[in-house]
C-alpha positions in Angstrom: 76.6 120.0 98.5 75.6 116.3 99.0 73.0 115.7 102.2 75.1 113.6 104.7 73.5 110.3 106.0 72.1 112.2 109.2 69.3 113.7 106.6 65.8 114.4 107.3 62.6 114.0 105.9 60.3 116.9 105.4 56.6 116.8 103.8 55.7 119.5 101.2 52.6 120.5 100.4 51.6 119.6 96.9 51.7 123.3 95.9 54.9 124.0 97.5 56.1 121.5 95.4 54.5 122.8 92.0 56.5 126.1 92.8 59.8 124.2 92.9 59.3 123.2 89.6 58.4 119.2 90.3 55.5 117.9 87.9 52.1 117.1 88.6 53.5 113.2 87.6 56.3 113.4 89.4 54.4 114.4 92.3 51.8 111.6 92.1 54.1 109.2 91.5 55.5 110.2 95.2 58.7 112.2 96.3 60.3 112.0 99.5 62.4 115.3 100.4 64.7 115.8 102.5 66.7 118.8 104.3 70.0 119.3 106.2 69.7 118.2 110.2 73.4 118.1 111.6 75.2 115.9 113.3 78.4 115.6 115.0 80.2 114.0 112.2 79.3 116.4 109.8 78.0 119.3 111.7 75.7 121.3 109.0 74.0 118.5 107.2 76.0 117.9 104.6 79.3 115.9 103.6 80.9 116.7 100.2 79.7 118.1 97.4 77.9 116.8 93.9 78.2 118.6 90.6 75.2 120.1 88.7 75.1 119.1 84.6 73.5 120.1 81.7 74.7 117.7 78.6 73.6 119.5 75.3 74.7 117.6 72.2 75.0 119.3 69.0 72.5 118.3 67.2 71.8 120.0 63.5 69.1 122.9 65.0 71.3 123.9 67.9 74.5 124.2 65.2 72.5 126.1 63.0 71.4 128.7 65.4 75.5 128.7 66.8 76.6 129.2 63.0 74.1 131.9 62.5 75.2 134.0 65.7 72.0 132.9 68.3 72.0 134.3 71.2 71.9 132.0 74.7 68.2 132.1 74.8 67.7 130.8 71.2 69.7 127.9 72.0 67.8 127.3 75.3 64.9 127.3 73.5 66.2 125.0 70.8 67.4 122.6 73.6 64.3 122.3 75.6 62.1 121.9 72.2 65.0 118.7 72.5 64.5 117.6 75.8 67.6 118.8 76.8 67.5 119.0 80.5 68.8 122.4 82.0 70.6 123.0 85.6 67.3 123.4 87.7 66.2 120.4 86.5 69.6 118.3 86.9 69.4 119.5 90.1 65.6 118.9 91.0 66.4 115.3 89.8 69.3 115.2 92.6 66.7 116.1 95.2 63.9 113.6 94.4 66.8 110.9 94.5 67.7 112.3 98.0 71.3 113.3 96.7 71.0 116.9 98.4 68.6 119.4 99.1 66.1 121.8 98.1 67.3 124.8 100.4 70.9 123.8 98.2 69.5 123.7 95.0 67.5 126.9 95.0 70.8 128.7 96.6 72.8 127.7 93.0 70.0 127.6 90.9 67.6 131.0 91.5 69.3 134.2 90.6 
């Protein structure tokens, strides 16, 4: 769900953020997060929603392990050896650019 424009900002310990999965970088380079307040106009903190992706061309190693009968976790391993970028961080991306929320993210990303 996208974080309507009554959003708030929270501070995060460094460590806190470590455990969400940010990086060290990312974190020095300065995040601001922010979390559902409410309002009147949208009531819970949030107005609309914003899809998670994960874009995984086909390159030659990935079709190889598909053609051979991998499993998922072959190919996950394939695509992040790629820099293919999975959901969790799609959707930690949508946080640090203040799109929605880490209470959201961890609802639809953590089993």
């Amino acid at each position: 769900r996208r974080l309507h424009d009554c959003k708030e900002k929270v501070d995060l310990p460094k460590n806190a953020l470590l455990a969400e999965g940010f990086t060290e970088e990312e974190i020095a380079a300065g995040i601001t997060i922010y979390e559902a307040r409410g309002c009147s106009e949208c009531n819970d903190g949030y107005k609309g929603r914003v899809g998670l992706y994960q874009v995984m061309p086909m390159s030659e190693p990935i079709q190889k392990i598909v053609l051979e009968g991998g499993n998922a976790m072959q190919i996950a391993e394939a695509a992040e050896r790629e820099g293919v970028a999975d959901l969790r961080k799609s959707a930690l991306k949508k946080v640090k650019d203040g799109v929605t929320s880490l209470t959201e993210i961890n609802r639809v990303t953590k089993d």
